[in-house]
TORKOL-4160 file (C-alpha; in steps of 0.2 Angstrom, whole numbers, padded with zeros to 4 digits, m for minus):
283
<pt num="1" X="m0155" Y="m0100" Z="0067"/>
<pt num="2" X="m0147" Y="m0085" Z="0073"/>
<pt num="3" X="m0133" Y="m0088" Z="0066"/>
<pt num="4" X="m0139" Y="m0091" Z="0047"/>
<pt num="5" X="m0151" Y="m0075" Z="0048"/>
<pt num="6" X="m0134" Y="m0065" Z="0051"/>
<pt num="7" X="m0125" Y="m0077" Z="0039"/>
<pt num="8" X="m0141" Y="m0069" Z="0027"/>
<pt num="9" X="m0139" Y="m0054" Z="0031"/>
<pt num="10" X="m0121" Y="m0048" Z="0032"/>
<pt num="11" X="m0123" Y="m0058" Z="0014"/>
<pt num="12" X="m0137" Y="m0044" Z="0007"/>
<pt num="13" X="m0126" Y="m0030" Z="0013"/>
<pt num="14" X="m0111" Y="m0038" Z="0004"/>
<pt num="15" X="m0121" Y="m0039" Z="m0012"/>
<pt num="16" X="m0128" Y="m0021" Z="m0009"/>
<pt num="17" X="m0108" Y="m0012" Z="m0008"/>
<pt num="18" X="m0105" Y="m0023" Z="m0023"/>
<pt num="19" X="m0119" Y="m0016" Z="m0031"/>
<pt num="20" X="m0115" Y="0000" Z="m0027"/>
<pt num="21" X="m0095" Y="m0001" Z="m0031"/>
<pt num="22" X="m0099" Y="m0009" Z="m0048"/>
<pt num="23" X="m0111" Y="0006" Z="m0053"/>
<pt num="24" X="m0103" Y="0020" Z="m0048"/>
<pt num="25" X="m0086" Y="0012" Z="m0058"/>
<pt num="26" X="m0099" Y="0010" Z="m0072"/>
<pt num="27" X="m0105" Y="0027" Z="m0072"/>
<pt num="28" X="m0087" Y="0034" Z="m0070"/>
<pt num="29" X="m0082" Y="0024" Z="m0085"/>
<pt num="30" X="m0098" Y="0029" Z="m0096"/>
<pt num="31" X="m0097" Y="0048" Z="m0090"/>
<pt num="32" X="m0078" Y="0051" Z="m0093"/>
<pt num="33" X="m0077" Y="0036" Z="m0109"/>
<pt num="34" X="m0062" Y="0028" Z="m0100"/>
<pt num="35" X="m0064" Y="0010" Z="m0110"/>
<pt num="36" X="m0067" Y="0006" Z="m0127"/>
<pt num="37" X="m0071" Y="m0010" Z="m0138"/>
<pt num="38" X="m0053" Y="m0019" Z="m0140"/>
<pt num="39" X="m0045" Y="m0006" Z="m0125"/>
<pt num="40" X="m0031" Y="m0016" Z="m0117"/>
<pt num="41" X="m0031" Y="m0009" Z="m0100"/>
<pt num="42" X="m0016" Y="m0009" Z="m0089"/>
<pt num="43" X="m0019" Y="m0011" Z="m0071"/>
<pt num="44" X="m0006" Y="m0001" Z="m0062"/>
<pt num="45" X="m0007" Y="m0016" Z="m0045"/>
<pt num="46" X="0002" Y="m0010" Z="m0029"/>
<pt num="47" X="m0004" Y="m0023" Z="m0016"/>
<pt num="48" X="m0014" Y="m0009" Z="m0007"/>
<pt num="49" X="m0033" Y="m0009" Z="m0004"/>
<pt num="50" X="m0038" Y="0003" Z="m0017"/>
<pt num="51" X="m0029" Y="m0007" Z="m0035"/>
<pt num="52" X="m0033" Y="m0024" Z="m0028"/>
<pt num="53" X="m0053" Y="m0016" Z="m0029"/>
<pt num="54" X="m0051" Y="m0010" Z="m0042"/>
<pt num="55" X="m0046" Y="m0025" Z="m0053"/>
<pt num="56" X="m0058" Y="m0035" Z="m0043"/>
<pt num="57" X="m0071" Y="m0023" Z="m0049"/>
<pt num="58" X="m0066" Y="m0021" Z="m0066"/>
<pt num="59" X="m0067" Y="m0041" Z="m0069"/>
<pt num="60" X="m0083" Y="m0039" Z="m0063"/>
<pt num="61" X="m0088" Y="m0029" Z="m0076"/>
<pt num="62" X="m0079" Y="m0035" Z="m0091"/>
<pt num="63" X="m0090" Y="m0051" Z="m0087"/>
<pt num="64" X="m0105" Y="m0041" Z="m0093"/>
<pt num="65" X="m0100" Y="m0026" Z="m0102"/>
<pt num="66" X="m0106" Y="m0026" Z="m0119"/>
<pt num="67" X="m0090" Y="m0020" Z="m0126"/>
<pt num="68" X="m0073" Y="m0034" Z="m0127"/>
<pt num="69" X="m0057" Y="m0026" Z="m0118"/>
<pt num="70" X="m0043" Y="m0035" Z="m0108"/>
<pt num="71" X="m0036" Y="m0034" Z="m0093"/>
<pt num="72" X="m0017" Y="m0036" Z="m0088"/>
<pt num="73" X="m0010" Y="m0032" Z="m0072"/>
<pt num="74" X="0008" Y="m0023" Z="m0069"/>
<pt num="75" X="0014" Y="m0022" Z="m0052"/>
<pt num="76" X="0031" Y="m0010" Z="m0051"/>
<pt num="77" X="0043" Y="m0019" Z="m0037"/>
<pt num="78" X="0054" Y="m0006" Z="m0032"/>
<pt num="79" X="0065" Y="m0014" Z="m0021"/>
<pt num="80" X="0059" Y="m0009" Z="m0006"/>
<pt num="81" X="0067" Y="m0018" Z="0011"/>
<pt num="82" X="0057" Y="m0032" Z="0016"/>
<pt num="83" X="0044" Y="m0032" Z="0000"/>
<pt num="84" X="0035" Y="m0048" Z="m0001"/>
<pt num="85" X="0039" Y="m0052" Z="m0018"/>
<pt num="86" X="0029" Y="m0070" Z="m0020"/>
<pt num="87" X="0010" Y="m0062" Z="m0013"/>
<pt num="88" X="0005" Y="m0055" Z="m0031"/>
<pt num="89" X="0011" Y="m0066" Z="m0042"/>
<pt num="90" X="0004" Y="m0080" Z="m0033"/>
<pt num="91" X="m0014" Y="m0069" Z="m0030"/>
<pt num="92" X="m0014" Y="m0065" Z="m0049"/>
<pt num="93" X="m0009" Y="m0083" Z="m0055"/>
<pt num="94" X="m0025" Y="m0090" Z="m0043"/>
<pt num="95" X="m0037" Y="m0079" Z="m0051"/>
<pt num="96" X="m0032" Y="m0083" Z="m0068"/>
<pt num="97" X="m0026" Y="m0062" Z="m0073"/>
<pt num="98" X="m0012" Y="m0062" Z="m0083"/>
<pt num="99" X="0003" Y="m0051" Z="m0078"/>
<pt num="100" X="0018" Y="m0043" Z="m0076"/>
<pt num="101" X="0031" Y="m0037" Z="m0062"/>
<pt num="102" X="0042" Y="m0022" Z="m0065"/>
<pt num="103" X="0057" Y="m0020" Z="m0055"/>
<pt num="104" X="0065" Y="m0005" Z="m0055"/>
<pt num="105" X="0077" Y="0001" Z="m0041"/>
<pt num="106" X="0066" Y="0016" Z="m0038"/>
<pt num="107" X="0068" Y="0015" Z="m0019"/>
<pt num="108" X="0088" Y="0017" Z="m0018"/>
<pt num="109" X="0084" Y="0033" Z="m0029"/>
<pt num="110" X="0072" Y="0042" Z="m0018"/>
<pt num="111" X="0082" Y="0038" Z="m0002"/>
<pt num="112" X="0098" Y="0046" Z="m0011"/>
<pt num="113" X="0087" Y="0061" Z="m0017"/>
<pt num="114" X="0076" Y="0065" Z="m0003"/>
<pt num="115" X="0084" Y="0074" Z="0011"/>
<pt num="116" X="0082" Y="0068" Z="0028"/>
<pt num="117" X="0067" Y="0070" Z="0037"/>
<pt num="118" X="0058" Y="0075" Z="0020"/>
<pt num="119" X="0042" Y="0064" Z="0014"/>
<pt num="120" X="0047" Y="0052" Z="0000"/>
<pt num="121" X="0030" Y="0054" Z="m0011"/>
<pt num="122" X="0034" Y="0067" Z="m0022"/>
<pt num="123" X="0050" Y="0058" Z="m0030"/>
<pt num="124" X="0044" Y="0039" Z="m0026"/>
<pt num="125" X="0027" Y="0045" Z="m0037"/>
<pt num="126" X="0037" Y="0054" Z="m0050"/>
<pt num="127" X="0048" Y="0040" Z="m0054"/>
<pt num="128" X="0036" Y="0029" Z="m0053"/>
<pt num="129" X="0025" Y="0038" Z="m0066"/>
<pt num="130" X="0038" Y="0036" Z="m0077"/>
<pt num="131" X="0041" Y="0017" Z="m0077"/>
<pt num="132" X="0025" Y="0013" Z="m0079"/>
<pt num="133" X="0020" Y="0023" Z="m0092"/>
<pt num="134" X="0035" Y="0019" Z="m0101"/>
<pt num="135" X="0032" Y="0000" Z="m0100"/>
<pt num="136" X="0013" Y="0003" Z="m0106"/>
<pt num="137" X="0022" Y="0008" Z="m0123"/>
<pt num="138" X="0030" Y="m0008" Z="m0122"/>
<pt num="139" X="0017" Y="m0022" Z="m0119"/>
<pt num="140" X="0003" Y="m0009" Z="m0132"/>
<pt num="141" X="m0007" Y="m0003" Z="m0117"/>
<pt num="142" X="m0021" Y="0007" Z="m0124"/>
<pt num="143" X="m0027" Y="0015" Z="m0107"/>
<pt num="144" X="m0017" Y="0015" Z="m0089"/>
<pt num="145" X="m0029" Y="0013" Z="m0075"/>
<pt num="146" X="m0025" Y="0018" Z="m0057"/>
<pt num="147" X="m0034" Y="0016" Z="m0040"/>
<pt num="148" X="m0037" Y="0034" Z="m0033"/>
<pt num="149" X="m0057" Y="0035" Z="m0027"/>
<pt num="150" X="m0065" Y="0051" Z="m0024"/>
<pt num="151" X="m0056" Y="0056" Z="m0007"/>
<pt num="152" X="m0041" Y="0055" Z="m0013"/>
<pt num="153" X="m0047" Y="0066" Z="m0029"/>
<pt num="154" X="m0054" Y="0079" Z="m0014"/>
<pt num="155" X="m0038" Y="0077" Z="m0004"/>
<pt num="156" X="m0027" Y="0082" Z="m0019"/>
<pt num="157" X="m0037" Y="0097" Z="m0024"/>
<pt num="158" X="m0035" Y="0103" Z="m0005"/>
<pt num="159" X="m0016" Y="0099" Z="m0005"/>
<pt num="160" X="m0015" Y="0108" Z="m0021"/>
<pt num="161" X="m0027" Y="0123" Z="m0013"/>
<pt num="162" X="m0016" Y="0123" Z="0003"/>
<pt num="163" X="0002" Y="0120" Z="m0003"/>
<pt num="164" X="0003" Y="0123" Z="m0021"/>
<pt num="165" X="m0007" Y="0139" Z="m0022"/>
<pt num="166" X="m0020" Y="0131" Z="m0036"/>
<pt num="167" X="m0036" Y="0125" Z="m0041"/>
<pt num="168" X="m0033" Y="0108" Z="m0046"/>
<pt num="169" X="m0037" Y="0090" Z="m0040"/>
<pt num="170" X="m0035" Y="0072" Z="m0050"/>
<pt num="171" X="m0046" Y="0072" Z="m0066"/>
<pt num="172" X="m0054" Y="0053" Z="m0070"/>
<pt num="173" X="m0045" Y="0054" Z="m0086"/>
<pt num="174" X="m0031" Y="0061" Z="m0092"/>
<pt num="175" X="m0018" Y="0062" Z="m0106"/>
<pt num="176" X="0000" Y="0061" Z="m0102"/>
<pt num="177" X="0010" Y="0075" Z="m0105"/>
<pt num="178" X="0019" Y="0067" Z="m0122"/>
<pt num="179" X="0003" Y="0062" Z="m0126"/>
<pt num="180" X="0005" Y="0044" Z="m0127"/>
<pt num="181" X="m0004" Y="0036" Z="m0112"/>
<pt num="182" X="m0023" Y="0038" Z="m0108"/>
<pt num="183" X="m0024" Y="0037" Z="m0089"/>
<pt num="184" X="m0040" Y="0032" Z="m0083"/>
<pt num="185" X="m0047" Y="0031" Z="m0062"/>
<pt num="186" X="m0060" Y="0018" Z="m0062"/>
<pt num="187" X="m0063" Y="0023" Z="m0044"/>
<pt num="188" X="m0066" Y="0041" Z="m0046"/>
<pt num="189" X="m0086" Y="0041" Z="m0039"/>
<pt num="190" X="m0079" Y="0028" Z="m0025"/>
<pt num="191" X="m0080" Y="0034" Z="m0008"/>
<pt num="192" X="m0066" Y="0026" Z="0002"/>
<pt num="193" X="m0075" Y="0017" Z="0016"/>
<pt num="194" X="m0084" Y="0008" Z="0003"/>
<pt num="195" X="m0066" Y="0000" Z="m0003"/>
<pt num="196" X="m0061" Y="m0003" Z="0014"/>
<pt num="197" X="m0077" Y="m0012" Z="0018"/>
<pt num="198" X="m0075" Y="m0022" Z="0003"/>
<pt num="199" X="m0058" Y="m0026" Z="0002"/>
<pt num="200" X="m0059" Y="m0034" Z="0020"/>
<pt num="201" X="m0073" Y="m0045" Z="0016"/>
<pt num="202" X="m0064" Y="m0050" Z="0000"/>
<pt num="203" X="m0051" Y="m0052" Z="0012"/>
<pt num="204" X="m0035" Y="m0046" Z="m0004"/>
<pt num="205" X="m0017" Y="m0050" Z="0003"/>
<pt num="206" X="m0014" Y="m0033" Z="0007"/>
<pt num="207" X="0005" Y="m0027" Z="0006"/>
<pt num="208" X="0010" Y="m0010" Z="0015"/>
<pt num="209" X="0021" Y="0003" Z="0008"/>
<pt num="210" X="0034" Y="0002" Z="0021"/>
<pt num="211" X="0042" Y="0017" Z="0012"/>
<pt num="212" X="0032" Y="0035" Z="0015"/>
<pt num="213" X="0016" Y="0026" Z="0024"/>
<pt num="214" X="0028" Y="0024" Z="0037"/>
<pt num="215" X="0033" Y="0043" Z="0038"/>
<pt num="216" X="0027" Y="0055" Z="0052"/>
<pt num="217" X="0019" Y="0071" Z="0046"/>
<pt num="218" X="0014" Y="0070" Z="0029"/>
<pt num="219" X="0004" Y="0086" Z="0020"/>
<pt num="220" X="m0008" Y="0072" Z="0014"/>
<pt num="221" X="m0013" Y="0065" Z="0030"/>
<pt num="222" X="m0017" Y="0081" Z="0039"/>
<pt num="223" X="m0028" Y="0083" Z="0023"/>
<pt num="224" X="m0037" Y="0067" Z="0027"/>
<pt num="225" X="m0040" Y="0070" Z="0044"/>
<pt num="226" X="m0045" Y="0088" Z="0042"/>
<pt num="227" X="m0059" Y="0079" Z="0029"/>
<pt num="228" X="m0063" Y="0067" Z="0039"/>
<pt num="229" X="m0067" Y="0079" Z="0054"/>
<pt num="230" X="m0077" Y="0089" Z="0040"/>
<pt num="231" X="m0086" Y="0073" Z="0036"/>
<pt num="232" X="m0089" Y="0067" Z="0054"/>
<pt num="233" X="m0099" Y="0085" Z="0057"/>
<pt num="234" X="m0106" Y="0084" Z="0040"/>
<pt num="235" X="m0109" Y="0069" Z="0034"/>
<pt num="236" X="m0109" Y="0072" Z="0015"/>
<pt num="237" X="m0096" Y="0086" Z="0013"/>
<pt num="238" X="m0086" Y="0076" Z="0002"/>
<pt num="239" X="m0099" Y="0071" Z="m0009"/>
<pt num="240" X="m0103" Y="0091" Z="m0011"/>
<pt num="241" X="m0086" Y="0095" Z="m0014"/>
<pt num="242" X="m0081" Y="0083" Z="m0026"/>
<pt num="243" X="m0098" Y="0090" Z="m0035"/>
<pt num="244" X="m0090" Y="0106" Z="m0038"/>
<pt num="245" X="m0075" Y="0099" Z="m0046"/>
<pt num="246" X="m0086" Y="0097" Z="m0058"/>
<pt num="247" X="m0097" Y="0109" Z="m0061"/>
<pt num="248" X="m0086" Y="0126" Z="m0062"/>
<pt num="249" X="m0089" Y="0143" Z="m0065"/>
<pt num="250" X="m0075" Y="0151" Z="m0071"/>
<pt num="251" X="m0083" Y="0170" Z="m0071"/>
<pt num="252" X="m0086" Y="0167" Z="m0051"/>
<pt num="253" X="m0066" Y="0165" Z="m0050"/>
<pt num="254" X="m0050" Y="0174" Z="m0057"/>
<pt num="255" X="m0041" Y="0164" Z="m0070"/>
<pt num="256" X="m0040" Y="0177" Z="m0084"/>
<pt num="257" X="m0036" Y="0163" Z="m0096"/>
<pt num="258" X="m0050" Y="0154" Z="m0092"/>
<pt num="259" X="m0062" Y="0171" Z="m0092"/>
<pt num="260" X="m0060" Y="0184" Z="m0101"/>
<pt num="261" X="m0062" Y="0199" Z="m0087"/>
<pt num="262" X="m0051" Y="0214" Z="m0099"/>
<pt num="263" X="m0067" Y="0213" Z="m0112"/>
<pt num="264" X="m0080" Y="0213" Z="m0098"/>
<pt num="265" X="m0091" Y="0229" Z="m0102"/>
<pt num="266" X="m0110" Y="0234" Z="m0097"/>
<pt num="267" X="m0125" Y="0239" Z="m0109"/>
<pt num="268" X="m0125" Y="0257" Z="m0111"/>
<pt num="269" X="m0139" Y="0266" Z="m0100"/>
<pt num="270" X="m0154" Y="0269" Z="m0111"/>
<pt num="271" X="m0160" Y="0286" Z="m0105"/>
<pt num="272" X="m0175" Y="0289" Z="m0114"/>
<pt num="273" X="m0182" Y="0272" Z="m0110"/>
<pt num="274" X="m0176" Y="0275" Z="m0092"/>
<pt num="275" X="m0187" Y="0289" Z="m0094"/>
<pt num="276" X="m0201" Y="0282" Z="m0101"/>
<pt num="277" X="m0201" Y="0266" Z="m0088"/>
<pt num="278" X="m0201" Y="0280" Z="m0074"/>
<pt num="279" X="m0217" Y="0290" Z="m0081"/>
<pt num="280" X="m0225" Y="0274" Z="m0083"/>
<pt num="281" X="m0222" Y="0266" Z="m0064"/>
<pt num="282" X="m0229" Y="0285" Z="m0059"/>
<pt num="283" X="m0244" Y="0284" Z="m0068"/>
């Protein structure tokens, strides 16, 4: 008896994060108009928690969108030591999402690039970035969707804040510098323990980057935990904070091509209403 009315249970608040994921992707894609009728969306798969979710989620939804778009999965192999190369094509194959995998040598590159006892993530992400969005070109890609969630959009504006001297953070859509590929962030109102919650149950063949998650001392790490510390005294913080990304006020900060500060003048004193205004509180 027990054991059923747990069994019912842990299956409510299964159904409940599913809910919840499914709606905030929905009102993600609704708010930002990341996909269109006839889209073909490319789902940028990288064996990790957050793009298995993400496709997961995104099936759900094209079962009961009112608009048609395909999904097509692309997983970039790049060569990594010890890469299990069989888990997602077998994974994607059982759940019947057609696919492709990408290899490109991109690890042998950032090992020869990257100096010794530097973080990896800045070249392995460039090059990357690059593949994949030249390979959406190829297979007629409409839109390019990739797994970052809203803490990783928080920890990005602080690493920008801290590290790069400017006030910028992952936007949930965005056009490519050349102007060819759409990339859109499904995820973007997620929160992080939701995927993680989620992703265990659905129990995903999870493959770890063994080339910077296995590095000490990354700048995006001490962000985390520095949020998560935040968080723990706060609960809600980054909630708030991802609020204000959007919802700026660019007179309240000092980008003079956002505000124009140089024409900034105040309304020339009236003194005879002064006057008059004066006369009439003494009265």
């Amino acid at each position: 008896m027990t054991e059923n009315t747990d069994t019912r249970r842990q299956r409510l608040e299964f159904n409940k994060l599913q809910k919840r994921l499914r709606r905030n992707v929905g009102n993600a894609i609704a708010d930002f108009n990341m996909i269109e009728e006839g889209d073909k969306i490319m789902v940028c798969l990288s064996g990790g928690k957050d793009s298995y979710s993400m496709l997961e989620i995104l099936r759900g939804l094209q079962k009961t969108a009112p608009i048609h778009f395909d999904l097509v999965a692309v997983n970039l192999d790049q060569k990594q030591p010890g890469f299990p190369e069989h888990v997602l094509p077998e994974y994607l194959t059982s759940i019947g999402v057609p696919f492709h995998i990408l290899e490109k040598d991109t690890f042998s590159i950032v090992k020869e690039l990257v100096p010794e006892g530097k973080t990896y993530c800045g070249w392995c992400s460039r090059l990357r970035r690059g593949s994949l969005y030249g390979f959406a070109q190829e297979i007629g890609a409409t839109k390019i969707a990739l797994g970052h969630h809203k803490d990783d959009i928080v920890e990005t504006l602080f690493l920008n804040l801290f590290h790069g001297g400017k006030l910028k953070a992952m936007p949930p859509k965005l056009l490519s510098d050349d102007k060819k590929n759409l990339v859109i962030r499904p995820l973007a109102y997620c929160r992080e323990r939701d995927i993680e919650t989620f992703s265990a149950i659905k129990e995903f063949p999870i493959i770890p980057c063994n080339l910077c998650g296995s590095q000490d001392g990354l700048q995006r790490q001490a962000v985390k935990e520095m949020l998560q510390g935040w968080e723990k005294q706060h609960p809600g913080r980054i909630d708030t904070i991802f609020a204000a990304i959007g919802n700026v006020a660019p007179s309240q900060l000092a980008d003079t091509d956002l505000f124009d500060f140089t024409s900034l003048t105040a309304a020339p004193v009236n003194l005879e209403d002064m006057e008059n205004r004066i006369k009439v509180v003494n009265e």
